[in-house]
Backbone as numpy.savetxt, mean C-alpha at the origin, in Angstrom:
# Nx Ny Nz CAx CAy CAz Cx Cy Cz
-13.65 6.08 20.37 -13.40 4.66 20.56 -12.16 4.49 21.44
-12.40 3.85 22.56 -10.73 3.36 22.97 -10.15 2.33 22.86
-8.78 2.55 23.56 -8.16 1.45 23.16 -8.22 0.17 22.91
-9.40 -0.09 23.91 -9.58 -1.48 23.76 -10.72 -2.16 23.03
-11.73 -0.53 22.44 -12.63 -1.07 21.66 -12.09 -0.87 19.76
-10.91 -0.37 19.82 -10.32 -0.23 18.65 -9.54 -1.73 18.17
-9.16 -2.27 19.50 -8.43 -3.48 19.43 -9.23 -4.42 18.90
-10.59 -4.57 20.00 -11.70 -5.42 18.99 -12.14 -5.18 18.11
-12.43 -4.28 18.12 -12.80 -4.13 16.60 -12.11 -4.40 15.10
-11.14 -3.57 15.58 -10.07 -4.10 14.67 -9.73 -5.85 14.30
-9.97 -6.52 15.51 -9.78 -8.23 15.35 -10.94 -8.63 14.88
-12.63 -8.26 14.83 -13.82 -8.74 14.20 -13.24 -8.31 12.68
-12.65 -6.61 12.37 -12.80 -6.47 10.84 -11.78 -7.31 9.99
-10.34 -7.87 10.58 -9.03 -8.50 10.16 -9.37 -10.08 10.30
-10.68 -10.38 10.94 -10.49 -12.19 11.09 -10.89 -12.91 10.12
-9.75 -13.92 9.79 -10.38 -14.67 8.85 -11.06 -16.19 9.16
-12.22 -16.01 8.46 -12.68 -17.38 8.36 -11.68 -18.77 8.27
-12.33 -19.69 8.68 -11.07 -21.33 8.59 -10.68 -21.33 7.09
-12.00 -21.05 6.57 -12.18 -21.74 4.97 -11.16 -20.17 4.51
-11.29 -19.45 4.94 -10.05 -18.15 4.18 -8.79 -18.43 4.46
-8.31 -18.51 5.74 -6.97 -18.96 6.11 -6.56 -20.04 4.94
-7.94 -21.27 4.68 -6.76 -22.23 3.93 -6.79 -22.15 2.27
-8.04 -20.97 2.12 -7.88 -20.60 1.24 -6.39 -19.56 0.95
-6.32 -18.83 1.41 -5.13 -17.83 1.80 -3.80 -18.73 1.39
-3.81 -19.65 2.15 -2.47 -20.78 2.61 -2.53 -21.42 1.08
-3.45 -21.93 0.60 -3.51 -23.04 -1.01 -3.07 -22.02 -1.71
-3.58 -20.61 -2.03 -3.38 -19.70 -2.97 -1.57 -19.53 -2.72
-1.12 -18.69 -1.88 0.22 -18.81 -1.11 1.07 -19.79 -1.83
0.96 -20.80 -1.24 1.64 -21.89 -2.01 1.73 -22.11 -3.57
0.24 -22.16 -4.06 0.87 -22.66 -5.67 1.56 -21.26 -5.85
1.67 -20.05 -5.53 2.67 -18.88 -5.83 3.69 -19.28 -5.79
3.73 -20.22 -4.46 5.48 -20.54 -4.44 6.26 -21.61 -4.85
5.05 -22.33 -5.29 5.87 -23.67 -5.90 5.51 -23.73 -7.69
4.35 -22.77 -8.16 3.74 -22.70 -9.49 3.44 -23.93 -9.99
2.30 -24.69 -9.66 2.36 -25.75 -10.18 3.42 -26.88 -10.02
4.45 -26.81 -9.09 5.13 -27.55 -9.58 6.60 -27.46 -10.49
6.45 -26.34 -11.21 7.25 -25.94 -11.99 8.52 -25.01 -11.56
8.01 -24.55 -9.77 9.10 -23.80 -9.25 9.60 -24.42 -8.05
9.37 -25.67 -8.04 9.78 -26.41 -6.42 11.19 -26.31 -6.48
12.07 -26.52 -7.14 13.65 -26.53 -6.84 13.75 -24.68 -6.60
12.57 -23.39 -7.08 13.49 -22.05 -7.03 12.61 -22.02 -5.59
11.72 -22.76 -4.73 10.82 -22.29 -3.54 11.62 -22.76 -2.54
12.15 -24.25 -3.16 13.32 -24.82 -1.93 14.10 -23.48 -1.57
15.13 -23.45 -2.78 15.85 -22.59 -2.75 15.26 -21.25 -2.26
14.66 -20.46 -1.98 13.67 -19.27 -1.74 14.19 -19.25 -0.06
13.19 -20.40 0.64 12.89 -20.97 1.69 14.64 -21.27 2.36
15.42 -22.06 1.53 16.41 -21.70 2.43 17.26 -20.29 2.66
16.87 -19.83 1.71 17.59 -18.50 1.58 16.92 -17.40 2.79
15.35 -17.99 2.79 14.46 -16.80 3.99 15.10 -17.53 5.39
15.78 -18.93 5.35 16.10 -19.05 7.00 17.84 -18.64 7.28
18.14 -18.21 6.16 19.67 -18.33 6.39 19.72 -16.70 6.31
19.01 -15.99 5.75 19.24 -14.38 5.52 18.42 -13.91 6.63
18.63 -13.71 7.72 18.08 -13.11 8.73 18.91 -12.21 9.76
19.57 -11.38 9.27 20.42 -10.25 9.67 19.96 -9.54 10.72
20.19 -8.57 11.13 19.93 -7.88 12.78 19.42 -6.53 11.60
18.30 -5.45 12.19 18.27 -4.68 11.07 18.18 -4.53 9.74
18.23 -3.79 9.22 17.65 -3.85 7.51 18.45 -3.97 6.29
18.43 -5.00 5.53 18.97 -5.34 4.97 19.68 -4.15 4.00
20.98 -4.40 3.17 21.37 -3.44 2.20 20.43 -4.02 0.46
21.52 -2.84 0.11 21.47 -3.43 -1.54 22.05 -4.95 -2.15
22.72 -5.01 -1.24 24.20 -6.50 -1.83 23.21 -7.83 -1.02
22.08 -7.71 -0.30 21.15 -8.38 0.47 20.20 -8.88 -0.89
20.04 -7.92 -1.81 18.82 -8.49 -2.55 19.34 -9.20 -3.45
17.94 -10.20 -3.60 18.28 -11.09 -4.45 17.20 -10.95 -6.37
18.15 -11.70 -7.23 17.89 -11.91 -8.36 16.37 -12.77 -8.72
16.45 -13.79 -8.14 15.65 -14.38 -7.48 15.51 -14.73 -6.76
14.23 -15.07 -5.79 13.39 -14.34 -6.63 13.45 -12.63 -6.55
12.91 -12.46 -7.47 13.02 -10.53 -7.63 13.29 -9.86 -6.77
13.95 -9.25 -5.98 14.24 -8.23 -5.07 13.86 -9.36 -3.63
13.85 -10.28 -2.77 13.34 -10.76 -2.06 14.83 -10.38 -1.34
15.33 -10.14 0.02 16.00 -9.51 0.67 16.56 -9.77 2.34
15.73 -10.88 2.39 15.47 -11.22 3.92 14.33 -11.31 5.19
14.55 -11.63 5.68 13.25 -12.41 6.24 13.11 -10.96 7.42
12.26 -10.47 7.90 11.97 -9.04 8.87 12.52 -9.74 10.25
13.71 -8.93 10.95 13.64 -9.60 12.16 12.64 -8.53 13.32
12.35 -7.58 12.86 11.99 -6.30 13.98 10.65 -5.53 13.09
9.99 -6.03 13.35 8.29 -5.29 12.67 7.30 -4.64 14.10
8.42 -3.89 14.55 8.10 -2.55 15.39 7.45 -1.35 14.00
6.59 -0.73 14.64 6.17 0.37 13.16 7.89 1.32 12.77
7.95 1.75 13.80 9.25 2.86 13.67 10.46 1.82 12.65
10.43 0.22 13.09 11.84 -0.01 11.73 11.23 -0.18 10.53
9.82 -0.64 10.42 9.05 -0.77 8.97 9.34 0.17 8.30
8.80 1.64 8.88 8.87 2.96 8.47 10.17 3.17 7.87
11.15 2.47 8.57 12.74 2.56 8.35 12.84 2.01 6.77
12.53 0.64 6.82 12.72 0.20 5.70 12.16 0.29 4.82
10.74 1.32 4.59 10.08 2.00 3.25 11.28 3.19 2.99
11.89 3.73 4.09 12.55 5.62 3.99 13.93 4.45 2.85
14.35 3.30 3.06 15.33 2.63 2.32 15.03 2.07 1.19
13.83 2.23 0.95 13.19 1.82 -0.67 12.81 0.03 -0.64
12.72 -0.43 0.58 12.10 -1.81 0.69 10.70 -1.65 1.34
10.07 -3.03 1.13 8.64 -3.02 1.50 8.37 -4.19 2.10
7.45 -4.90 3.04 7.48 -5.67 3.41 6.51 -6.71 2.90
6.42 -8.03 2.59 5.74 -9.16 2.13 5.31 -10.23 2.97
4.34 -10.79 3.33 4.24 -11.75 3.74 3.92 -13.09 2.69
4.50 -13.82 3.62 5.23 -15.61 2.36 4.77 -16.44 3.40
3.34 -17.27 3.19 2.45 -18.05 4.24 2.93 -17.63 5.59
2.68 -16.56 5.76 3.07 -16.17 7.50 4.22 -15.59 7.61
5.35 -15.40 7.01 6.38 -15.08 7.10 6.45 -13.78 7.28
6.83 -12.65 7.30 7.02 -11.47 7.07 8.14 -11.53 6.41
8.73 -10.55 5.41 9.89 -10.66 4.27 10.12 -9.60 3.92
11.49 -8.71 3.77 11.75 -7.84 3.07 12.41 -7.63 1.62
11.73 -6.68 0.47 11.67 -6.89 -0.73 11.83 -5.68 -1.31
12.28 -5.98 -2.41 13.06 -4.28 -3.17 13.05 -4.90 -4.69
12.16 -4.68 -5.32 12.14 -5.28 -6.77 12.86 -4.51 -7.89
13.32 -5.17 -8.75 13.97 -4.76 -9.59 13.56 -3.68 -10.36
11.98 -3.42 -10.60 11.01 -2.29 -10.97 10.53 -2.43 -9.60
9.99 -0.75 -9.75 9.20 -0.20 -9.30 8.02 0.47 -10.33
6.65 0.73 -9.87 5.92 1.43 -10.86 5.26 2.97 -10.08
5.82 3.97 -10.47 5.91 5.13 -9.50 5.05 6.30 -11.26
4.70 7.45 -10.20 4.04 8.69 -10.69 4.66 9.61 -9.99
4.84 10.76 -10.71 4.82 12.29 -9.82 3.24 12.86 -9.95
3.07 12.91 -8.42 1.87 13.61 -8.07 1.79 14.81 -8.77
0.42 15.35 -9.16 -0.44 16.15 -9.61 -1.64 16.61 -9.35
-2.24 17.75 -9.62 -3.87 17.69 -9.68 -4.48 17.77 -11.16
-3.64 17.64 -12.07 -4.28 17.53 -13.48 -4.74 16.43 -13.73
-4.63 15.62 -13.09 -5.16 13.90 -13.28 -6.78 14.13 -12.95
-6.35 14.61 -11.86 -8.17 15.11 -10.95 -8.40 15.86 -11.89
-8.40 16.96 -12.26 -9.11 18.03 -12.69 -9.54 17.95 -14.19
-8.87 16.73 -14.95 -9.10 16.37 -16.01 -10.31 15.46 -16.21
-10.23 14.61 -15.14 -11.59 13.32 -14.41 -12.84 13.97 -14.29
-12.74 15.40 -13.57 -13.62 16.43 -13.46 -14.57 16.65 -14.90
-12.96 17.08 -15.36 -13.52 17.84 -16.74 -14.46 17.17 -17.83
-14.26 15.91 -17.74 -14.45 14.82 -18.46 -16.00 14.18 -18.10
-15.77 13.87 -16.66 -16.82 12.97 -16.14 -17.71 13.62 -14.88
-17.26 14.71 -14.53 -17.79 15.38 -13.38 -17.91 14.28 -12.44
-18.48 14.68 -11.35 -18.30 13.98 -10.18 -17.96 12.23 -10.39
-19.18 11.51 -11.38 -19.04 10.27 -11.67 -20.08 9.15 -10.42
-20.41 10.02 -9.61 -21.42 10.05 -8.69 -20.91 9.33 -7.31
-19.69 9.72 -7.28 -18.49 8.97 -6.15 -18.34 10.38 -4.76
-17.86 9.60 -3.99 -16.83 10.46 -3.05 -16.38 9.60 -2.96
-14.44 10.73 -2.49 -13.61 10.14 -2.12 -13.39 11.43 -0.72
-12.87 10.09 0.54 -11.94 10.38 1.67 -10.65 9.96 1.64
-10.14 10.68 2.15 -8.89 10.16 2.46 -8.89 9.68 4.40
-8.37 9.04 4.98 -7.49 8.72 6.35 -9.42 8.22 6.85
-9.84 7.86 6.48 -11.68 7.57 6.54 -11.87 6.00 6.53
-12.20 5.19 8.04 -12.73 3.74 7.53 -11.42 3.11 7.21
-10.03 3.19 7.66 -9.16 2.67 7.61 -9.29 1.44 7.41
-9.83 0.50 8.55 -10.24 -1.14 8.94 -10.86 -1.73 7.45
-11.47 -0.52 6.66 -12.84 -1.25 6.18 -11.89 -1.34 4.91
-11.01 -0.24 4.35 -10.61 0.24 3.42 -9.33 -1.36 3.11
-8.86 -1.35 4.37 -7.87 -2.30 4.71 -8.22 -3.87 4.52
-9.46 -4.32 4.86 -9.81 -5.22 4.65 -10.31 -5.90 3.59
-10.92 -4.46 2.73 -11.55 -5.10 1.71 -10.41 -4.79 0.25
-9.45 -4.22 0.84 -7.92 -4.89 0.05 -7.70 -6.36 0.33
-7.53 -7.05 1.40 -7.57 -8.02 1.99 -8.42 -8.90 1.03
-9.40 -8.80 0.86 -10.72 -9.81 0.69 -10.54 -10.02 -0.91
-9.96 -8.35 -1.70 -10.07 -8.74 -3.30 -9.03 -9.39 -3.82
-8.04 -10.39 -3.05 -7.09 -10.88 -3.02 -5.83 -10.39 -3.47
-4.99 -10.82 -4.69 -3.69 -10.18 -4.39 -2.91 -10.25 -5.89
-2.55 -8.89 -6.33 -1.56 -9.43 -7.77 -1.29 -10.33 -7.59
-0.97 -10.68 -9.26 -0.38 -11.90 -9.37 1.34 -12.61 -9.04
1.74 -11.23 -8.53 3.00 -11.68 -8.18 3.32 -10.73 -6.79
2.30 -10.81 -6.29 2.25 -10.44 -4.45 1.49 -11.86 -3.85
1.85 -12.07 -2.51 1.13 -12.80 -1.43 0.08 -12.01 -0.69
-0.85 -12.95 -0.40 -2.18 -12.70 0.19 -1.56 -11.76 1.29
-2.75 -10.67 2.17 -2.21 -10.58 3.26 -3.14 -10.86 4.64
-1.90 -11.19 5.01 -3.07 -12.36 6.32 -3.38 -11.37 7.79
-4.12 -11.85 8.91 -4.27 -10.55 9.29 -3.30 -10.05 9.99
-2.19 -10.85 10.27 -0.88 -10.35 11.22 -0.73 -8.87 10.09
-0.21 -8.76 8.90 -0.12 -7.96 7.87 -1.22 -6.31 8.12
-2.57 -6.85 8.45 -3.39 -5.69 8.63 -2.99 -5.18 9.62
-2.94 -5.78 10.71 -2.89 -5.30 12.01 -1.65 -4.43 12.40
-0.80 -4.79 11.56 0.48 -4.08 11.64 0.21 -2.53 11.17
-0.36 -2.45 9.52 -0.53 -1.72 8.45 -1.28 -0.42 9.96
-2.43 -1.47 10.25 -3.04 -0.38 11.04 -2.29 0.31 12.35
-1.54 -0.67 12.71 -0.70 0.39 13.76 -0.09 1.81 13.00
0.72 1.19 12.11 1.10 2.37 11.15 0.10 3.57 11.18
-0.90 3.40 10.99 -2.05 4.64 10.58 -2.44 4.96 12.12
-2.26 4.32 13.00 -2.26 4.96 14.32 -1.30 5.73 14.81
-0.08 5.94 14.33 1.40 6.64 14.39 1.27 7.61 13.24
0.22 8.15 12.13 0.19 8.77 11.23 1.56 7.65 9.61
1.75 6.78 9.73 2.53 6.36 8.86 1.64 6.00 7.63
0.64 5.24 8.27 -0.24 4.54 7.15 -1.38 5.59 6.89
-2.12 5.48 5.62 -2.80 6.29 5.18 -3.67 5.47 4.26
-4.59 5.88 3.95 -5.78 5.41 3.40 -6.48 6.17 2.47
-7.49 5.51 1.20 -8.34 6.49 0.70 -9.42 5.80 0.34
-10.66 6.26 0.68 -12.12 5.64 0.53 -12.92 5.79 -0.61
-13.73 5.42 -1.64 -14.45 5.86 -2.77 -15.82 5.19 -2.09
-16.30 5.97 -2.45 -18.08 6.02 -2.05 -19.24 6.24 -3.29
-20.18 5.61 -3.50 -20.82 5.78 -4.53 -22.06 6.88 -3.58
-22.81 7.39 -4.48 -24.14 8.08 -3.58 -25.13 7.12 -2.81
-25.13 5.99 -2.72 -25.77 5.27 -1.29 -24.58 5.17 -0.24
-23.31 5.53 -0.13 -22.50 5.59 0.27 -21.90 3.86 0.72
-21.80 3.27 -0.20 -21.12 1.92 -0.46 -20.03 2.10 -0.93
-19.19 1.50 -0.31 -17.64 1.48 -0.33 -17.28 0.67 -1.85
-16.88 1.34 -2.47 -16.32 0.74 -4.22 -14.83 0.56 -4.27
-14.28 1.41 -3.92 -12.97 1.63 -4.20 -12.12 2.30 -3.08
-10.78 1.63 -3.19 -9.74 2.59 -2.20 -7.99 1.51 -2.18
-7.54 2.23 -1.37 -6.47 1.60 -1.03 -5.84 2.17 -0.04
-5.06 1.09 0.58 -3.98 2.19 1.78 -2.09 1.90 1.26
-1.59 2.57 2.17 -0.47 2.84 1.94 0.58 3.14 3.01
1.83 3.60 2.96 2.75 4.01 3.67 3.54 5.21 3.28
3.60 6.47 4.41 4.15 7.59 3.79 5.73 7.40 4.50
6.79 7.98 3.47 8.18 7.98 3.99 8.88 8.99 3.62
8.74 10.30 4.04 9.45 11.60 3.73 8.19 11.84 2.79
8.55 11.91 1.92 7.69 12.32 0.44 7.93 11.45 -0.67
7.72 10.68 -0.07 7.49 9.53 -0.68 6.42 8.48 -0.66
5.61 8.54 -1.13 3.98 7.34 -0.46 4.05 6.16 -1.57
3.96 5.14 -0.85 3.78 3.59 -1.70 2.34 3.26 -1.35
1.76 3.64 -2.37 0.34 2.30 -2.09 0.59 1.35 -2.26
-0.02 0.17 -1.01 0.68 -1.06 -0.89 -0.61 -1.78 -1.93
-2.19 -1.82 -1.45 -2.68 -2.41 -1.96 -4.17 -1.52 -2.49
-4.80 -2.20 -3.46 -5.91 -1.71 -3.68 -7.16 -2.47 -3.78
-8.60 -1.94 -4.81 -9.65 -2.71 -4.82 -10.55 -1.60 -5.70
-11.29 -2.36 -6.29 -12.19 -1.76 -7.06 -13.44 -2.79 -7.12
-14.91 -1.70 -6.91 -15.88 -2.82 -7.77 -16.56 -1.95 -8.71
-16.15 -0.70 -8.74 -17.44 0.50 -9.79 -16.26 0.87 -10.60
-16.30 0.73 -12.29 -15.76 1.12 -12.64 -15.58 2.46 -12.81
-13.57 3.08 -12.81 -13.33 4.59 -13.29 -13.15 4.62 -11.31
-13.94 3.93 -10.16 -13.40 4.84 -9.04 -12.17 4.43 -8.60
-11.79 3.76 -8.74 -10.31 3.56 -8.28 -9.39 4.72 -9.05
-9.73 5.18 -10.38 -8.75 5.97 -10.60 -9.53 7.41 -10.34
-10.44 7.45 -10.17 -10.48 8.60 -9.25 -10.03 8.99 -7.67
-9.78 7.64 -7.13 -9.48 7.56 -5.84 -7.70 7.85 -5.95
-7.02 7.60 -6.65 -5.58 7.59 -6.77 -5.34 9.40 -7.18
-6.05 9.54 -8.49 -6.00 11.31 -8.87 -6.35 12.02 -7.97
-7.07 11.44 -6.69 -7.63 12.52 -5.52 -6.27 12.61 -4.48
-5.83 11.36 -4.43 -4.66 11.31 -3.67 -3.45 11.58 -3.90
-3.04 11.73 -5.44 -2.50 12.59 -5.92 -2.09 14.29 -5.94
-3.88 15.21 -5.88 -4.03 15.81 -5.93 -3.37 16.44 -4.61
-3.31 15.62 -3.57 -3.38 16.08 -2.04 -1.76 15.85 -2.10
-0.84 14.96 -2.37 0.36 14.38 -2.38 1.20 15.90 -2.87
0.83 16.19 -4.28 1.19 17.43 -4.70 0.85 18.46 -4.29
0.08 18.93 -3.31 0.00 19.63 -2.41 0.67 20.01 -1.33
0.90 18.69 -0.81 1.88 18.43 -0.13 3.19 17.94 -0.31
3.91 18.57 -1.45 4.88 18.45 -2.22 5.82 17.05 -1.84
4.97 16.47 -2.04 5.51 14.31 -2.35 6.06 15.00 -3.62
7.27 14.11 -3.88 8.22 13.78 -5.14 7.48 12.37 -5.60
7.34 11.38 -5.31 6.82 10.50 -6.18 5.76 9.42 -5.10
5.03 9.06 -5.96 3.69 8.13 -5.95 4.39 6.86 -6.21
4.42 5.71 -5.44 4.65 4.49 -5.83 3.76 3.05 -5.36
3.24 2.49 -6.41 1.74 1.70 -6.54 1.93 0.35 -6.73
1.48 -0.61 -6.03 1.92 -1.88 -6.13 0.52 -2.24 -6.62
0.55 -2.77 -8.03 -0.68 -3.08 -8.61 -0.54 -3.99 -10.11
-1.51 -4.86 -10.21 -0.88 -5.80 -11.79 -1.04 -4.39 -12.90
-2.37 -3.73 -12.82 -2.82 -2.88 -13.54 -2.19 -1.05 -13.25
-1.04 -1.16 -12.84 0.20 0.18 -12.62 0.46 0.94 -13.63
0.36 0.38 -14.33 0.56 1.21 -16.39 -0.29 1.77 -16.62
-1.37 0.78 -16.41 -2.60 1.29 -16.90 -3.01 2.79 -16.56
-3.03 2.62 -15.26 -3.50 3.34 -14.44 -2.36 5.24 -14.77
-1.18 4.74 -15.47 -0.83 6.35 -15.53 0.81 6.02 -14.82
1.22 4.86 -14.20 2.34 4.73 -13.22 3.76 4.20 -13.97
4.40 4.48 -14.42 5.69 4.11 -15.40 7.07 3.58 -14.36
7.47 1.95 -15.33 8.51 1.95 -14.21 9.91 2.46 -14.16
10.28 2.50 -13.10 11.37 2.85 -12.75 12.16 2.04 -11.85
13.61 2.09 -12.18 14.72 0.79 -11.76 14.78 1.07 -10.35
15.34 -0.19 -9.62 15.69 -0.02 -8.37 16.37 0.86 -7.39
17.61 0.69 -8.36 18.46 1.76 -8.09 18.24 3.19 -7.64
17.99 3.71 -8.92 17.39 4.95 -8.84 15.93 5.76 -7.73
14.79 4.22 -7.52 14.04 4.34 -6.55 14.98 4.71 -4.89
15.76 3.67 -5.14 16.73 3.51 -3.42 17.22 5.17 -3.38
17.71 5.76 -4.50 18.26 6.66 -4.01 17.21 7.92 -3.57
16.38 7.69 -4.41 15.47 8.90 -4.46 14.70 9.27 -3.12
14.90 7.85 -2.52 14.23 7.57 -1.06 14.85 8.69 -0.12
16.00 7.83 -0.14 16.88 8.81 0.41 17.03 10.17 0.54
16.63 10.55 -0.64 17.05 11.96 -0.76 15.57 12.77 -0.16
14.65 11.96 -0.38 13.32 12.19 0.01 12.88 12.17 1.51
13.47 12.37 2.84 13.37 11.98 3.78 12.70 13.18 4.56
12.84 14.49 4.34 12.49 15.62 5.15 11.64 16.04 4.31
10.24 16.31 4.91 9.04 17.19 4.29 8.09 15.66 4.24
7.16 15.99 3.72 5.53 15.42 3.28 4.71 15.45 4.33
3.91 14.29 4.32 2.59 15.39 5.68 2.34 13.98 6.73
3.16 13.77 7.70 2.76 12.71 8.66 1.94 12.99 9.61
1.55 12.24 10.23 0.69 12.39 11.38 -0.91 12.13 10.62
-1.92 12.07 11.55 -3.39 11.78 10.39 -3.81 13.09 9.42
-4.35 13.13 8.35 -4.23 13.65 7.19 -5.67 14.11 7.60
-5.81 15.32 8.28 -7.55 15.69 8.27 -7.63 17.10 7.78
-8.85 17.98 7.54 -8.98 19.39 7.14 -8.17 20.06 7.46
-7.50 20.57 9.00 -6.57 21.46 9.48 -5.27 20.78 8.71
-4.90 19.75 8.40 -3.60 19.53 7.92 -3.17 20.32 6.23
-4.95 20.15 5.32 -5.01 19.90 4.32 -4.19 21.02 3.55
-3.42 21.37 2.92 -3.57 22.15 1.78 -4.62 22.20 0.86
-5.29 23.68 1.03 -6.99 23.76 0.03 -6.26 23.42 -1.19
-7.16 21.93 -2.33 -7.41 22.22 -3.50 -7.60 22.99 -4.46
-7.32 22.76 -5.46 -8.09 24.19 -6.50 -9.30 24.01 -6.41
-10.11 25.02 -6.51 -11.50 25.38 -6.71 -12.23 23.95 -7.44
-11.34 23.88 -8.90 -12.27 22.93 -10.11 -13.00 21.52 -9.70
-11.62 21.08 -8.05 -12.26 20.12 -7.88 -12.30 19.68 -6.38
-12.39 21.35 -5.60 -12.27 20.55 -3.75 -13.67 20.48 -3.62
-14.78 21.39 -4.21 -16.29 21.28 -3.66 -16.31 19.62 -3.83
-15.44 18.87 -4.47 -16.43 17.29 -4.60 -15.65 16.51 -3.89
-14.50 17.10 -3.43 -13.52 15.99 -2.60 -13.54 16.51 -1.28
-13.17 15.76 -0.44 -13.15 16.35 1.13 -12.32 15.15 1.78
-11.82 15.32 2.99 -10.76 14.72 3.56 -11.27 14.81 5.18
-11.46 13.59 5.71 -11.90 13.87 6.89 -11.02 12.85 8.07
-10.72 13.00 9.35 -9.63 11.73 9.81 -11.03 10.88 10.93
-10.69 9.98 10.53 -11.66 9.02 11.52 -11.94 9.20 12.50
């Protein structure tokens, strides 16, 4: 595909309908005003996103209480400073169009493994899924997009994808696909890698059990590739196996996490082989 049929393409899979945009925009809003009940903290929010707009990436003494970790408004969403400001333990939000930088007071993080996988195995055998990893980026991306958004994240609109996907064109962003045996897309999510450190930003499920097979597969590969921690932006983060952990301690760990993990696209020649119990059912292929 080239450049310019990646571009379109990419704008048919990221466009939203009129009726989505104002769906997008109504949802957006009652987030930020709740009924009603938060118009004096959205005022306040809103002046705080036009007055905090610093050159570069915000510090620690930047974030705010309320709302939760919210930090400043992005002046530079080049991939290389994004990348910057995941390696600093912030993430970026969009607030009806805005782009925003955010560092919450929790985080909900895992140390990678393959006992998660190999236990799923043990248990359920295949489950009648595949999972890819770095596979269908657009599709994986969008239909995060479409299953809308925790309850305390903003929609993401397609300025948001289009970015995400540059990322995965620079090896930053990463992806993982679940496939049932007609090969229908069920489950996945993408993400951002920063040293050894990976945040899944968003996810989606429609078959139950594949989403957490899709995370234990990506796991499996993370610890392979000796990632220090897994960090998952999701209402259902507990559930799923992910325990939180304070800000603080995330910021530093970032830091310390900066040299090693596996950038660039994530295909067979990159892979570290699996154990036996469970690579015949997983495979990793780059788009």
């Amino acid at each position: 595909m080239t450049r310019v049929e990646r571009r379109k393409f990419r704008q048919r899979m990221f466009r939203e309908t009129l009726a989505q945009r104002l769906g997008r925009l109504l949802s957006d809003t009652g987030r930020v005003l709740g009924g009603g009940r938060n118009l004096p903290r959205a005022v306040d929010f809103f002046f705080r996103s036009a007055m905090i707009r610093q050159a570069g990436l915000p510090t620690l003494d930047n974030v705010l209480a309320t709302p939760d970790g919210f930090a400043g408004v992005i002046s530079d969403l080049a991939p290389d400073a994004v990348v910057e400001g995941y390696a600093n333990g912030f993430f970026p939000r969009w607030i009806l169009g805005q782009a925003t930088w955010w560092s919450p007071a929790l985080r909900h993080v895992r140390e990678p493994d393959g006992e998660r996988l190999a236990a799923l195995r043990r248990q359920h055998g295949d489950m009648g899924f595949c999972v890819t990893l770095d596979r269908d980026f657009e599709a994986v991306a969008a239909a995060c997009a479409h299953a809308g958004a925790p309850h305390d994240v903003f929609h993401l609109p397609p300025a948001a994808l289009h970015l995400f996907a540059r990322l995965h064109d620079q090896g930053f962003a990463h992806c993982f696909a679940v496939r049932d045996r007609t090969g229908r897309l069920v489950a996945g999510g993408f993400g951002v890698t920063s040293g050894r450190i990976y945040t899944t930003e968003r996810v989606f499920e429609s078959a139950p059990g594949a989403l957490a097979l899709g995370l234990a597969t990506l796991d499996a590969h993370l610890a392979d590739w000796r990632y220090r921690l897994h960090d998952l932006r999701a209402d259902n983060a507990e559930t799923l196996g992910f325990r939180p952990m304070a800000r603080e301690p995330f910021m530093l760990l970032c830091a310390a996490s900066q040299n090693g993990g596996c950038p660039g696209r994530w295909s067979e020649a990159e892979n570290v082989p699996l154990a036996d119990a469970f690579r015949s059912e997983t495979f990793t292929s780059a788009a």
